[in-house]
Phi, psi and omega in degrees: 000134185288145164307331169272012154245340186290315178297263179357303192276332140326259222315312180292349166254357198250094174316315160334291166288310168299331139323335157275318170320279193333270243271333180207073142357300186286295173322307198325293176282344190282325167302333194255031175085353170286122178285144164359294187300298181325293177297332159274017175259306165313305193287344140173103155084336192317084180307325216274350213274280172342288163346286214303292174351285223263319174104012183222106189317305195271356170054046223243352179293337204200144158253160183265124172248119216225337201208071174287335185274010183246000000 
């Protein structure tokens, strides 16, 4: 599993950590090991950027929070 999905698949059990993701996002994932590129393909919204990132076609590992304070 790519880091950027083991962080999603976090993100998606851990109440904590998306609560902190809402409020600063970026910081979130640059703690939790995600490079530059990553995040700024999270940040914005390119699924197909993403796809290509994590290696998982079906994006079926993580979900995207592109707009959190919403």
């Amino acid at each position: 599993m790519s880091n950027m999905s083991a962080f999603f698949t976090e993100l998606a059990t851990n109440a904590l950590l998306l609560e902190a993701y809402k409020l600063d996002p970026r910081a979130v994932m640059k703690s939790n090991g995600l490079t530059q590129e990553e995040i700024d393909a999270v940040m914005s919204g390119d699924k197909a950027r993403v796809s290509q990132l994590v290696g998982d076609k079906d994006m079926a590992m993580y979900m995207i929070i592109t707009n959190p304070t919403e």
